[in-house]
N, C-alpha and C positions, 0 to 999 in steps of 0.2 A: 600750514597745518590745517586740514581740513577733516574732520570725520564724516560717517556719513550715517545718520542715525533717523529711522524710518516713522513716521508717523501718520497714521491712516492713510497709507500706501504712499505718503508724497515724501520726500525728502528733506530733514531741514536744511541740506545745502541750498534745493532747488529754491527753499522758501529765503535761504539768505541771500539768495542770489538777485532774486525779484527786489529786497528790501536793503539789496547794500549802498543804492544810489539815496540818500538823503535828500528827499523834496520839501521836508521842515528846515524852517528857519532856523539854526542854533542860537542857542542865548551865554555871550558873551559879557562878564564883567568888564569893563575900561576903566581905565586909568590912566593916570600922568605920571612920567618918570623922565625926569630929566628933559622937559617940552616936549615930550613923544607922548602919543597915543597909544596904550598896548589893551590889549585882551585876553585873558583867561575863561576858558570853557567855562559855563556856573556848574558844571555838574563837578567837578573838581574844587570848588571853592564851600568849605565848611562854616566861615565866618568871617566877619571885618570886627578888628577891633581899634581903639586908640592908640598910639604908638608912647609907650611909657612901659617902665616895672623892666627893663630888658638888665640880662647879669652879665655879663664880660665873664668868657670863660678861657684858656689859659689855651692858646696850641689846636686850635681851631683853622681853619681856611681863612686865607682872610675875608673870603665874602659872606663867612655867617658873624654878623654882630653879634651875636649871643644867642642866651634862651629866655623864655619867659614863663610865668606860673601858671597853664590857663586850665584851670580846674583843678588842680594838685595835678595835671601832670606836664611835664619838661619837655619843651616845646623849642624846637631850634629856631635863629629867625635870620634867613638871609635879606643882604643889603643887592637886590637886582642889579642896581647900576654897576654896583664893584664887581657882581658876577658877569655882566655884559663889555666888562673892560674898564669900565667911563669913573669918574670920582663920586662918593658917597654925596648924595641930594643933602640939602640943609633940611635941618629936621624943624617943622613951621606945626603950627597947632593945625592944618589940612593931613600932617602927614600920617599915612594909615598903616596898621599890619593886617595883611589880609593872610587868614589860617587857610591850606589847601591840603587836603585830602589829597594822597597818593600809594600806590597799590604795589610792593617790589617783592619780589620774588614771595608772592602768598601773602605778606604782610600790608596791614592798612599804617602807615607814615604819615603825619603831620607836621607838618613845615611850615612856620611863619615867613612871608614876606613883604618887606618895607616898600612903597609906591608914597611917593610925593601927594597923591589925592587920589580918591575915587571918583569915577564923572558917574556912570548909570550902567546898567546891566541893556544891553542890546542885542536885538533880532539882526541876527543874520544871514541871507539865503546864502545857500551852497552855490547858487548862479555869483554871489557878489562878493566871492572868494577866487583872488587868482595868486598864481604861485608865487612867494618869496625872489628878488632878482640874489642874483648869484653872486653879486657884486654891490658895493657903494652902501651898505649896511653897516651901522655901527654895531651891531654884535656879529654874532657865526650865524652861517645861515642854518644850521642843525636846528638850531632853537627858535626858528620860526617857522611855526605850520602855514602860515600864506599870509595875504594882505587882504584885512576883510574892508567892501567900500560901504563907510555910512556917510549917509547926507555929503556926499561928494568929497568926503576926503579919505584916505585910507587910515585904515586900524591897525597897526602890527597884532597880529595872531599868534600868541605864543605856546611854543610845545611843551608844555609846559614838564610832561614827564623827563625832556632832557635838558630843561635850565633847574628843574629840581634833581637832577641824578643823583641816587643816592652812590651808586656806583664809586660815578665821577667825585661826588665829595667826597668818600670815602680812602680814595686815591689820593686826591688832594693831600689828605689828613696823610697818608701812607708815606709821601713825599717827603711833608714836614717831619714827622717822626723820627726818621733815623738822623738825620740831619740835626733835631734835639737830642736825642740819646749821646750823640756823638760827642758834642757840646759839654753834655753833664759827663761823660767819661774822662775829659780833659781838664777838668776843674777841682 
């Protein structure tokens, strides 16, 4: 989808074109889930909060553990691990909800999720990002934007728009649903 819209005679295609190669570093939050190192874009991350105050709500996916109060408004909060496959991390006083900003169809979404710890937000050149292997990953490889390398070891880079889909949970939920409706019509 490309328009082409002119501004003192130059194009800002031409001018997106010159500036779609990123020569800045991106700054990545890290964190620990399950002895893995992962990473979230910061520009996607709204807040880190304490991990408490969460409600159990009834008929959910199982990978969102609930919601939480954060300012009066109702805030969903998935469990990473159980969306990546793997068993829900023990919940230890390191373990955090980081709130993320997300953008679906026109609308701004906020999504709580649970990480075992936060380590430090980090610089990452676009040189020391190479592609996700296609194989031997513990999650899908959809939900990983590549392997970024700090201080000589790798970082999972996560996509993060498709391990938060609203879509896809939404589906999820669509699954469970009739499959309770059905339940309650038999009883």
């Amino acid at each position: 989808m490309t328009s082409l819209v002119q501004t003192g005679g130059r194009s800002l295609v031409a001018a997106a074109a010159t500036t779609s190669l990123p020569q800045e570093p991106t700054q990545y939050l890290t964190f620990m889930l399950g002895g893995e190192i992962y990473a979230i874009g910061i520009l996607s991350i709204k807040e880190i909060i304490e991990y408490g105050g969460l409600t159990t709500v009834p008929m959910m996916p199982g990978a969102i553990r609930g919601v939480i109060n954060l300012r009066g408004a109702v805030v969903p909060v998935m469990d990473l691990a159980t969306r990546f496959g793997q068993p829900s991390s023990e919940i230890t006083k390191r373990t955090c909800i980081v709130i993320v900003e997300l953008e679906h169809d026109g609308e701004q979404h906020v999504i709580g999720v649970v990480v075992d710890s936060v380590n430090a937000v980090q610089e990452i050149a676009p040189g020391d990002v190479e592609p996700a292997p296609s194989f031997g990953m513990k999650i899908a490889p959809d939900l990983i934007a590549g392997m970024g390398k700090v201080n000589g070891k790798f970082v999972i880079l996560l996509n993060i728009q498709q391990v938060l889909s609203i879509s896809q949970l939404t589906n999820l939920q669509g699954i469970l649903a009739p499959e309770s409706a059905a339940d309650q019509g038999t009883h």
